[in-house]
Every structure is written in C-alpha cells, then in structure tokens.
MIMARRO-717571 format. One line per field, with one value per residue (C-alpha): residue in three letters; x, y, z. Coordinates in pm, 1 decimal, always signed. Each point is the difference from the previous one (the first is absolute). Last residue first. Layout:
REM MIMARRO-717571
code (ala,...) $
east (X,...) $
north (Y,...) $
up (Z,...) $
This chain:
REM MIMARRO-717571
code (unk,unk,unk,unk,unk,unk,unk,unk,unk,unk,unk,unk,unk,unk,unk,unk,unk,unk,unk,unk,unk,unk,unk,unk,unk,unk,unk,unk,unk,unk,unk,unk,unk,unk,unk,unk,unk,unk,unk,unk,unk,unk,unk,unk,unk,unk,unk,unk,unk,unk,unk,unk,unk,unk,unk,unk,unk,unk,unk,unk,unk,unk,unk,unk,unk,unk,unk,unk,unk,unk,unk,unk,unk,unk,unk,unk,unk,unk,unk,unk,unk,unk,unk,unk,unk,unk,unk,unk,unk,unk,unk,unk,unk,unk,unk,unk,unk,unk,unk,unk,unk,unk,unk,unk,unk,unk,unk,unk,unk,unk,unk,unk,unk,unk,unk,unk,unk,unk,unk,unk,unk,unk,unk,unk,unk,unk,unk,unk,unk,unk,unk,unk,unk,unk,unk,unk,unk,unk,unk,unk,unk,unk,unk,unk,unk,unk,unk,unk,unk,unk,unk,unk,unk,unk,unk,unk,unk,unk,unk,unk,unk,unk,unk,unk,unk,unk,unk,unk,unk,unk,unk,unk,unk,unk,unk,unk,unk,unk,unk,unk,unk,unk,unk,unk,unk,unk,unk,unk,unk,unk,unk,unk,unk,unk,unk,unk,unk,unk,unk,unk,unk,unk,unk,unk,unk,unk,unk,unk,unk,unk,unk,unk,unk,unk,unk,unk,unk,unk,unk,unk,unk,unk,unk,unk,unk,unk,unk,unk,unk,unk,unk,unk,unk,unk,unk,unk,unk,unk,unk,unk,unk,unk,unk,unk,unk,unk,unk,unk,unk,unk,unk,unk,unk,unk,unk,unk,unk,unk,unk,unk,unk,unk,unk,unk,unk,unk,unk,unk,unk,unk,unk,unk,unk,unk,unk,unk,unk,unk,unk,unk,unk,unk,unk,unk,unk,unk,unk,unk,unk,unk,unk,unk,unk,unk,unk,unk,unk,unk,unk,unk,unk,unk,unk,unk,unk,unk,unk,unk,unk,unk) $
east (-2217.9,-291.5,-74.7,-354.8,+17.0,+299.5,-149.3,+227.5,+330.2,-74.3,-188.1,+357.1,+172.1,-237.0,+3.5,+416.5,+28.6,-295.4,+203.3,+350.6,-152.7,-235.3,+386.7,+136.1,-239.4,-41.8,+419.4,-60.5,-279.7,+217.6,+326.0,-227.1,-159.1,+342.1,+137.4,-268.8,+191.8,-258.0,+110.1,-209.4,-321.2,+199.4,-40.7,-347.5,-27.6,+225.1,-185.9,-341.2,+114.5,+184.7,-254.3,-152.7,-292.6,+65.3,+265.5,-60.9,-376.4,+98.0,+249.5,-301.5,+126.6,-345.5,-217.6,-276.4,+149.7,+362.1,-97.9,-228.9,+182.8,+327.5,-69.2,+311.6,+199.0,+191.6,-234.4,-82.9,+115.2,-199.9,-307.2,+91.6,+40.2,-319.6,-209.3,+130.0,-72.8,-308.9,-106.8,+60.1,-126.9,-334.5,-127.0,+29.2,-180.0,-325.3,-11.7,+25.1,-15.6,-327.0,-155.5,+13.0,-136.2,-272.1,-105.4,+134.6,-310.8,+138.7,-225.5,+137.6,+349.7,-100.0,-173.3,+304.0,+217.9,-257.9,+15.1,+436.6,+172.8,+76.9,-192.0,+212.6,+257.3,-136.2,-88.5,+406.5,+71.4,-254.3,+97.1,+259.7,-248.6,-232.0,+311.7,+181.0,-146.1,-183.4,+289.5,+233.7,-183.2,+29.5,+318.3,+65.5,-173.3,+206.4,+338.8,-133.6,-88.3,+299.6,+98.8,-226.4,+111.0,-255.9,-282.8,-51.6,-264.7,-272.6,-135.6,-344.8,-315.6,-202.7,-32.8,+383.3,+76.8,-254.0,+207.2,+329.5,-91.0,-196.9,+311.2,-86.2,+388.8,+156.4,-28.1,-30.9,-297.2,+35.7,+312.2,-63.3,-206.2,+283.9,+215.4,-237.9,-6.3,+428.1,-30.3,-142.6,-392.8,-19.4,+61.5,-263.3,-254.1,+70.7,-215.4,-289.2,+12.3,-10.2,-269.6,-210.9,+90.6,-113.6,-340.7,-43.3,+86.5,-187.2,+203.4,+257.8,+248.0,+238.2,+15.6,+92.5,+305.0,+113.7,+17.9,+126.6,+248.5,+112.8,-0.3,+252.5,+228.3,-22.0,+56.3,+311.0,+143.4,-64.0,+128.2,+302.3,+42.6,+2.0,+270.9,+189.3,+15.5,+2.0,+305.6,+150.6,-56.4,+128.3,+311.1,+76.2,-67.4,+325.9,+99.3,+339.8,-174.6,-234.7,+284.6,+271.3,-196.1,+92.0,+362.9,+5.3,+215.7,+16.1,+19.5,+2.8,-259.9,+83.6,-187.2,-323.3,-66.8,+237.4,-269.9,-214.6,+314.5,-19.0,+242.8,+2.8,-14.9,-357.8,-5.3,+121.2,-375.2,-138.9,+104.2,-317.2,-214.6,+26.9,-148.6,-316.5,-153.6,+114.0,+62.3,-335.5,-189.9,+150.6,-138.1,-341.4,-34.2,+98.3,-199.3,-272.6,+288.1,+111.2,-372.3,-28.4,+401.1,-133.3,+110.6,+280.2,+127.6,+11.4,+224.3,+237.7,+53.2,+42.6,+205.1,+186.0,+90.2,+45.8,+292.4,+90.1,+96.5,+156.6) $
north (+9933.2,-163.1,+139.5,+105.6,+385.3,-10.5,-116.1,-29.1,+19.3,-94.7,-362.4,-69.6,+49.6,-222.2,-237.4,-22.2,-2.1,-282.8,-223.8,+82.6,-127.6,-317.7,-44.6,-15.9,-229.2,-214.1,-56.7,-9.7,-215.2,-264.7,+27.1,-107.2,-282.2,-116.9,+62.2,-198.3,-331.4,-298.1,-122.1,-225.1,+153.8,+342.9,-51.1,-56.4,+300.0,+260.1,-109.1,+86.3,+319.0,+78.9,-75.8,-319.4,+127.8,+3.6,-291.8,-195.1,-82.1,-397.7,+13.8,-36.1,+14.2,+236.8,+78.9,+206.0,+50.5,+62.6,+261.4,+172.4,-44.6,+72.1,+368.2,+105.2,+265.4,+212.3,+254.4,+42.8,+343.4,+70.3,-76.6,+319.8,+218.3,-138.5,+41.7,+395.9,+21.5,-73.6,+158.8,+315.9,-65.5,-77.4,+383.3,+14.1,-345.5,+160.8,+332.5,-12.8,-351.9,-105.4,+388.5,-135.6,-322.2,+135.9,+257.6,+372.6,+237.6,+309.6,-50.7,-332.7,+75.4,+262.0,-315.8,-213.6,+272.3,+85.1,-355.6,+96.0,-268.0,-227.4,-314.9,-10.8,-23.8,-295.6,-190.6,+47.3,-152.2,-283.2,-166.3,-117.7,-291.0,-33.3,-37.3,-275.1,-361.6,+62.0,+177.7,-256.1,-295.8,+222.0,+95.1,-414.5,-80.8,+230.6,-103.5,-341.6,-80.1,-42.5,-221.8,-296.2,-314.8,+33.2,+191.8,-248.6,+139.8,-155.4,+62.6,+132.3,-186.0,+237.3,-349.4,-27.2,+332.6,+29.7,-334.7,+163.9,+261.1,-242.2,-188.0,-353.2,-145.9,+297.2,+206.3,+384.3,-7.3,-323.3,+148.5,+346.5,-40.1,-158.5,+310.1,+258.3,-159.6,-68.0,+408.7,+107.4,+174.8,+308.5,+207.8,-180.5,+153.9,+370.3,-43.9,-81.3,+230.8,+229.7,-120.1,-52.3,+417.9,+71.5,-171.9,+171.5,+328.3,+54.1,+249.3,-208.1,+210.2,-6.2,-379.0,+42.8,+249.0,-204.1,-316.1,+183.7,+118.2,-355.7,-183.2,+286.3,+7.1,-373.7,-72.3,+245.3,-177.3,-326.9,-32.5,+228.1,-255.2,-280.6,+72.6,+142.6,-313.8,-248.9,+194.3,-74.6,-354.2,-17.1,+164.3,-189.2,-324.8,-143.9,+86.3,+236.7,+277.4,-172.8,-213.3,+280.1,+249.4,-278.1,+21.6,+391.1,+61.5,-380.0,+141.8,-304.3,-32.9,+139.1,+332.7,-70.5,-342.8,-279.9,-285.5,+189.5,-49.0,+266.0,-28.1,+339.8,+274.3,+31.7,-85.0,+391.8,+123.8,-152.4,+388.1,+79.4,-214.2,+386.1,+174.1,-175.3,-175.1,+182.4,+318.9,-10.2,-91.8,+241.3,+302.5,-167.5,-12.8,+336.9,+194.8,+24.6,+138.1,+252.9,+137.6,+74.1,+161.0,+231.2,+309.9,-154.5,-175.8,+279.3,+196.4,-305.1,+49.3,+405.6,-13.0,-267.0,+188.1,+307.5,-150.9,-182.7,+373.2,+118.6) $
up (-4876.2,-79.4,-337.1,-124.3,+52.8,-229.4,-317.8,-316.3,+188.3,+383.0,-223.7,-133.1,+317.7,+186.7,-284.8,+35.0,+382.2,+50.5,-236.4,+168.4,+233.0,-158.9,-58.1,+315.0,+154.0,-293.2,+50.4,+359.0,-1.1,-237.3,+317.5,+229.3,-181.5,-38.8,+305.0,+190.2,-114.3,-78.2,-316.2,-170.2,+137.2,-44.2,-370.9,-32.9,+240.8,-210.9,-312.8,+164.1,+136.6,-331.6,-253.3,-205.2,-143.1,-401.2,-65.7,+343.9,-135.5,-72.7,+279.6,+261.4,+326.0,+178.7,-281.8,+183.8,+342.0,-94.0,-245.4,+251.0,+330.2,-194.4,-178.8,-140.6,+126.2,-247.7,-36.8,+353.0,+29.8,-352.6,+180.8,+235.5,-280.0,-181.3,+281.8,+50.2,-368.3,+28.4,+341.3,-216.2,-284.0,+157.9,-8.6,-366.4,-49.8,+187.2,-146.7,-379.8,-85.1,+268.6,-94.2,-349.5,+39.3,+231.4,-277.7,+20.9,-87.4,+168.3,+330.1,-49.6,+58.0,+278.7,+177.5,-27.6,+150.2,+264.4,+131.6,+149.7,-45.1,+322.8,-137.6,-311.3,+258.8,+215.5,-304.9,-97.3,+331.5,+7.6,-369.5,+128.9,+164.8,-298.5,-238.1,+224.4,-32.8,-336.8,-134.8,+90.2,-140.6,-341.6,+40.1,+46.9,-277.8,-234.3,+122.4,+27.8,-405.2,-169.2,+297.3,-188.0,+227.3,+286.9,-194.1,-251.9,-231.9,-171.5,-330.2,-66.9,-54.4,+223.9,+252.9,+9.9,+60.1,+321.3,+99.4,-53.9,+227.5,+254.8,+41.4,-41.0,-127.8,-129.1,+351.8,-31.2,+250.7,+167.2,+106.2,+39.8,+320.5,+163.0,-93.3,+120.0,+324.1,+26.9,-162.2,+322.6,+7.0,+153.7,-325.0,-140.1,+241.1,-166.5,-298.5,+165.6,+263.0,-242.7,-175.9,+307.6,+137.3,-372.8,+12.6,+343.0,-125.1,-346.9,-211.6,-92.7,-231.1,+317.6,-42.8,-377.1,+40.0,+291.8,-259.6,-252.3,+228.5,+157.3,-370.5,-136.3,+277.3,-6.6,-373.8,-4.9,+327.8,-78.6,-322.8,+84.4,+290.0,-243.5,-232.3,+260.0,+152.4,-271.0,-111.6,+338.5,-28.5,-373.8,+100.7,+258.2,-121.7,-72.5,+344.0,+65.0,+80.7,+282.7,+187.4,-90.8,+227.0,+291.7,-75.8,+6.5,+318.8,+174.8,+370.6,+247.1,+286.3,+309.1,+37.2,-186.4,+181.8,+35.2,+94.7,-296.1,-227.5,-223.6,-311.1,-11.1,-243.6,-19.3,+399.4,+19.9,-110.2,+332.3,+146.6,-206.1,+219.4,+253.1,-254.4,-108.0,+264.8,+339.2,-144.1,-230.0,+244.1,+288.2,-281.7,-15.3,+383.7,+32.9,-257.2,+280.3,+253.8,-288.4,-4.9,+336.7,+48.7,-285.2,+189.0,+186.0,-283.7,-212.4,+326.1,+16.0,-373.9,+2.2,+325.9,-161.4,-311.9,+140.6,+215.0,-302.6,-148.3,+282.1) $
C-alpha cells in the first residue's frame, strides 16, 4: 500500500511539472549516457583487456594491475606531488576567484568593467599547448625575456628548466592567470544577487566600503565557498596533465616536485601499453577523491550545515 502511494505521489509530480522535467531531460540522458553507463568500464581494472577480447573475454587478473602503480618506486612521491599541488591550487584559487569577483563588483563604471572582465576571462580560452609555446622564450635560459630583464638589472639568472624548486609556485601562478577570471563568474553572480539596501543601510550607519565588502559581501560567499571547495576536494587526487605535460613535458630534472599520477601513469603506459593499468590508477583516485568528497562534506554539515551538499 505504501509503494502504491509512492507511485501515485511520483507519477502525480511528474504530471504537474511534466514541462520542467522535459527541459531537465537532455542533461539527465547526459549524464546516463556519459557518466553512468562508462562506469561498467570499471571491470577492465582487473583485466588484462584485450581490445580483440573485449570486456567479457579477456582474462580476470584481480589486483595485478593495482600492483603496477603500488608497487613503483615512485608512488609515493607521485601521489604526494599530487596532493601537494592540488591543495596549492585549490586554496590559491578560491582565494584568487573571490577577490577577483569582490573587485569587479567594486567597479562602478560599466563599460570599463564589462572590458576588464572580459579581459580576465579570455585566458581561459586559450589551451595549455598555446600557453606552453609562449612560455618558452619566456622562462628560457638562453634569450628568455625573464632572464634577460634580470640580466640588464644586474641580477642573477635563473634556470627555469632544471630549478623544480621553483614550478610549484610558477605554475599556481600561470594557473591563476588562466582560471581566476573565469571562476570568478559564479561568486560575481552572487554578490550581484544581494539585496542594494544592505549596502546602503551600512552606510547610512557610517560603514566604509571595506567594511561593508567584510561584513556583507564575504558572508554571503561562504556558501558557494565551501560548496567549491567540496567539489575541488573530489578531484584531489587528480593531477592536472594538460598543464604539467604541456609546460615541461619529459623533463626528469623537475620530476621531484611536479611529477604526479596522471603524468606518471602515462610515461609508464608508453612502455607498457595495457589499458588496465590506467584503469585500475582512476579507480584508486576515483575512490578516494570519494571518500574525499564524503569526509569535507561531513565536516562542513558539522560547523555549517546550510553549506553542505548533501
């Protein structure tokens, strides 16, 4: 009786908002088609997949391919490098995208800040293979324009290509100018949503903009924030291999700070070419970035419930 009342009820929603299921149709069929229905690929992490064999006939190795990544001498360093830079990247870039809403909404001319923003948003476009020729004369030691500003202060050179003290850094910096204008949209599309008489009461009681930019503005972004944060913290474990790739491609020289998984995983698979093994590394990250999601949505429920996802 009970699941009779619960299909009357569900046939009867979808009857009512039968319009506005159809428009969410095309996203929902995405999602089947692209994200749920590849999961049944997850089996060919304990395969060695023969594509002639295919999923159903090619022999079932249980945790051999896992043993590939764990069993490395650089597995630990890899991953490290991982989280290492992620947390970078995801502190720096909550941080850069807000400020960066925060000052666009303090604009008050329109056209000049419809230019900036557009501005700041065109990198976003622009593939790391462009970025990365453009780096190379750039950071290069022989007649790279940095090194050859350096040279005419007096000051000593630096060797971009062999130093990889110095990539983590550059790179979150190269990052932030290709993304922080472009993330910056949502959280400029919230600040626009509060409510003007808010600001104007704060000045009406003397509030400067500074103050009315800490007291109402960052308030009403800690919600988005977190929400950014718990997502980034899915991808945790993924590094980012069209940008590292791209910019230092095989270099061993900068292995011991930006060498990560995806990049590892690939080096190795080029000796190697057996789909298990990447298979069975996005399943690890996969499972993780999880448990990952689980664990700061159940920490940001406790201290601020309205901000969780689930």
């Amino acid at each position: 009786m009970t699941r009779q009342k619960g299909f009357r009820a569900f046939a009867r929603e979808i009857s009512i908002n039968r319009y506005m299921y159809m428009l969410a149709l095309p996203g929902i069929l995405f999602f089947i088609v692209f994200c749920y229905l590849p999961m049944i690929g997850i089996v060919i992490a304990f395969q060695d997949f023969q594509p002639l064999l295919g999923i159903l006939g090619s022999p079932f190795v249980g945790f051999k391919n896992f043993e590939f990544f764990f069993t490395s001498a650089n597995w630990k360093q890899v991953t490290i490098n991982t989280l290492y830079l992620n947390v970078i990247f995801i502190v720096t870039g909550t941080v850069a995208t807000n400020v960066v809403a925060i000052i666009l909404s303090e604009i008050v001319f329109n056209r000049y800040k419809r230019i900036t923003q557009s501005l700041i948003i065109l990198p976003n476009f622009i593939s790391w293979a462009v970025v990365a020729m453009f780096a190379v004369p750039l950071f290069s030691s022989d007649g790279g324009i940095i090194n050859g500003i350096l040279t005419a202060l007096n000051m000593r050179t630096v060797n971009f290509y062999t130093n990889s003290g110095i990539w983590p850094g550059l790179l979150t910096v190269i990052r932030l100018w290709k993304y922080a204008g472009f993330g910056s949209i949502v959280s400029l599309a919230i600040i626009t949503g509060i409510d003007p008489e808010l600001y104007e009461a704060a000045r009406i009681d003397g509030a400067t903009r500074l103050k009315c930019i800490i007291h109402i503005t960052i308030p009403h972004l800690k919600t988005i924030v977190i929400m950014q944060t718990i997502m980034a913290v899915g991808g945790i474990f993924y590094g980012d291999f069209g940008m590292i790739y791209a910019m230092v491609g095989d270099n061993p020289l900068l292995y011991p700070t930006i060498d990560v998984i995806d990049t590892f995983v690939y080096r190795m698979l080029r000796g190697s070419p057996n789909m298990g093994y990447p298979s069975a590394v996005g399943l690890y990250q996969s499972a993780v970035g999880f448990i990952m999601v689980l664990t700061a949505n159940a920490v940001a429920k406790k201290f601020e419930p309205d901000s969780a996802i689930f």
